[in-house]
VOGU-3710 file (C-alpha; in Angstrom, 3 decimals, decimal comma):
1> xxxxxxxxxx> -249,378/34,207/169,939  -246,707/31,831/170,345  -246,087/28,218/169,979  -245,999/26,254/173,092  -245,182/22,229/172,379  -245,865/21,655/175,837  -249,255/22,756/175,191  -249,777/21,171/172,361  -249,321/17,837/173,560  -251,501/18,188/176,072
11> xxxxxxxxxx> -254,523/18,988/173,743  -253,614/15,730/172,006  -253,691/13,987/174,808  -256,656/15,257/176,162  -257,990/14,594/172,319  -256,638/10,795/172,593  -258,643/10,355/175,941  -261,692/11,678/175,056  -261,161/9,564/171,686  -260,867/6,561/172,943
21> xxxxxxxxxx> -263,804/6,292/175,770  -265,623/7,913/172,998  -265,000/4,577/170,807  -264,933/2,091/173,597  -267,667/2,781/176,177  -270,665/2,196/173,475  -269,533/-0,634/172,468  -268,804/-2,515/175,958  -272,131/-1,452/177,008  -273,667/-2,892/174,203
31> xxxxxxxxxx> -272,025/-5,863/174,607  -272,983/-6,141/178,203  -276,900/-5,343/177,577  -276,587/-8,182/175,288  -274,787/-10,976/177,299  -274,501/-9,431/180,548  -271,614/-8,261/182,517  -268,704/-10,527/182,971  -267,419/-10,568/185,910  -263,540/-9,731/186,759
41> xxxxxxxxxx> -263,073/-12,788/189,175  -262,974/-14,958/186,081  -259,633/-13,488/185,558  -256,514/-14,963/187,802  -256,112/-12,837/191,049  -252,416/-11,681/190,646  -253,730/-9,845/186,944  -256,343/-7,839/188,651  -254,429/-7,169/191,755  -251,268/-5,792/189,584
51> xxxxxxxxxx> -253,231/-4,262/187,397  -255,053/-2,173/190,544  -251,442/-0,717/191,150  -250,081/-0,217/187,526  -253,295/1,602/185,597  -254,087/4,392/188,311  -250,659/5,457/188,592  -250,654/5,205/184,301  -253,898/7,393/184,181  -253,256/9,398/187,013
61> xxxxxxxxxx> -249,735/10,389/185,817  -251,599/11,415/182,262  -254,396/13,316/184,073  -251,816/15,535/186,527  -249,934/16,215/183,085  -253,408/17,100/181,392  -253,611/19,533/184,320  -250,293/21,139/185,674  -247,227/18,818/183,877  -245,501/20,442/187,105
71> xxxxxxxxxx> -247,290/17,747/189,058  -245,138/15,343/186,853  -241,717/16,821/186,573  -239,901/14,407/188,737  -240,518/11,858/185,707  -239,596/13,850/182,969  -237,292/12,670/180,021  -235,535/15,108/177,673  -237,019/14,381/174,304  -236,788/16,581/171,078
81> xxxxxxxxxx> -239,983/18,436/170,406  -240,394/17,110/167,289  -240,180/13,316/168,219  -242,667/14,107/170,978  -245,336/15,419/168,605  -244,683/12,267/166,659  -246,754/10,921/169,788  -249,804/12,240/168,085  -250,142/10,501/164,709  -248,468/7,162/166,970
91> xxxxxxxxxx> -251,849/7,664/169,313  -253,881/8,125/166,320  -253,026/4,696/164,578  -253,730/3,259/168,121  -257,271/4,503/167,982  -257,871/3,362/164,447  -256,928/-0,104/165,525  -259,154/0,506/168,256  -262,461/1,546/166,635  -261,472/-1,266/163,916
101> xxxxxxxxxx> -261,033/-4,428/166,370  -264,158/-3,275/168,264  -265,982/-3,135/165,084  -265,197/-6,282/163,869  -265,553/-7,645/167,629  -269,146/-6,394/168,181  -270,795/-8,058/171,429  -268,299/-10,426/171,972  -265,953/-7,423/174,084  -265,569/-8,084/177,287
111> xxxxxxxxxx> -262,889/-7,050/179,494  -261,787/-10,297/181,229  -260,370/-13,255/179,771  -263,324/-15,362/179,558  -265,214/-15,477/176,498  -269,101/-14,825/176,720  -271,141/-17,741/176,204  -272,763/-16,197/173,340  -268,998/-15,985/171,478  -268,473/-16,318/168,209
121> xxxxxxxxxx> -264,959/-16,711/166,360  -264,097/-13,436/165,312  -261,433/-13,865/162,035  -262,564/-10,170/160,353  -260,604/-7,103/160,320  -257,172/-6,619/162,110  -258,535/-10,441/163,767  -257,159/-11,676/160,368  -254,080/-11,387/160,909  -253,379/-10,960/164,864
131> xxxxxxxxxx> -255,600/-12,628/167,635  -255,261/-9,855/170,728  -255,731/-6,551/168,486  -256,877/-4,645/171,246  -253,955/-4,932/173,264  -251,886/-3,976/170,750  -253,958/-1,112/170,310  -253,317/-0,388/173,944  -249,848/-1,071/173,460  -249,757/1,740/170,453
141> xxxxxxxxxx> -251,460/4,651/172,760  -249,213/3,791/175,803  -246,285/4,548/173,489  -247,769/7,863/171,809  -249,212/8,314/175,606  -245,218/8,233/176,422  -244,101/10,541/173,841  -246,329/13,037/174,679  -245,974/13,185/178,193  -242,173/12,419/177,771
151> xxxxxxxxxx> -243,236/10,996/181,160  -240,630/7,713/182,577  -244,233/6,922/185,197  -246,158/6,863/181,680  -243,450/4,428/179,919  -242,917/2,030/182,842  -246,202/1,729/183,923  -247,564/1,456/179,656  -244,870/-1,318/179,604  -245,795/-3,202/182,976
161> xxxxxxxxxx> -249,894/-3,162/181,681  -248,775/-4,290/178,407  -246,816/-7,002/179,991  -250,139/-7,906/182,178  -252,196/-8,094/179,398  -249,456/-10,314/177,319  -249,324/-12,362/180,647  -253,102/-12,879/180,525  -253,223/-13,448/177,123  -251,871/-17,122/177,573
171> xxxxxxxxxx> -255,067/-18,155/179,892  -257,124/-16,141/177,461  -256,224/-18,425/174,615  -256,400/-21,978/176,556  -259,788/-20,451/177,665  -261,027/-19,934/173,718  -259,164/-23,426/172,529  -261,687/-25,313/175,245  -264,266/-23,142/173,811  -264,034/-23,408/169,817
181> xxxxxxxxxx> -261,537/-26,664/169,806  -259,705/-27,017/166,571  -261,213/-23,987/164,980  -259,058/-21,572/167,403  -256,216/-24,032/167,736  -255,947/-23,789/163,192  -256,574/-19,813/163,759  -253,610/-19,668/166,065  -251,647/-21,657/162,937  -251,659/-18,549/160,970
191> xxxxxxxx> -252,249/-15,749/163,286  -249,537/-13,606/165,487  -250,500/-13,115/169,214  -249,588/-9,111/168,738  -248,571/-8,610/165,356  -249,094/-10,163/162,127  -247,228/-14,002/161,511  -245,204/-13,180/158,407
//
């Protein structure tokens, strides 16, 4: 039996999916038993509404590659083998990061930028040392998402819902200042929005 790379990265794709709604889904259903659902309009309209055209052409893209990456050629790069296997281990710290900020987050997830009212200040785990770990988390899988797809619809679209998130990060913040006061304002002292203040 031969080697196929092609095939390969699909399995750890599939593997990275199944990985992380495996990690994520408990624990925003937990959260939402506990404090209820949050509800998206809290968010500004123009996120949502980008956001509705970037992510299913990001997850659809994967999926048709998942099935038939024939679906996909038109957005093929040329990439070495080797560097897009390196997608694999790239995916992999993603999902750490992922299992560890939700972890240390607990019932305080919630997918819009409004903090539930039941929110505590979370300055554990990977919240030591940067304040938005789960979008750099997402930030990490879109790029081993890209390598192993070698896709140019995956690395766009990773970068434009990346950007989103960054962009909604800002009223994310002013929303947990007016909720903690000084505490969040001294935590943003000696934190980095995406990666750790050196």
């Amino acid at each position: 039996m031969s080697y196929d790379p092609e095939l390969f990265c699909r399995w750890l794709l599939g593997g990275v999916f199944v990985a992380a709604i495996w990690i994520g889904l408990p624990h925003r259903r937990r959260a939402d038993r506990a404090g209820g659902p949050v509800p998206r309009s809290v968010d500004p309209w123009w996120f949502w509404a980008m956001m509705g055209v970037v992510a299913p052409v990001l997850a659809l893209t994967c999926v048709a590659f998942l099935i038939s990456p024939r679906w996909v050629e038109f957005g093929r790069v040329s990439l070495p083998a080797g560097l897009r296997l390196m997608g694999g281990p790239i995916a992999a710290l993603g999902l750490l990061l992922f299992a560890w900020m939700f972890h240390h987050l607990g019932l305080n997830v919630t997918s819009t930028s409004m903090p539930r009212s039941n929110a505590t200040l979370v300055t554990s785990g990977p919240y030591r040392w940067i304040r938005h770990p789960m979008y750099t988390a997402a930030l990490i899988l879109v790029a081993g998402a890209a390598l192993l797809t070698a896709n140019l619809v995956v690395i766009v679209g990773g970068v434009a819902m990346f950007l989103l998130l960054a962009a909604r990060s800002g009223v994310e913040e002013e929303r947990l200042v007016g909720k903690f006061g000084e505490a969040y304002v001294a935590y943003q002292r000696r934190t980095g929005r995406f990666i750790p203040r050196f």
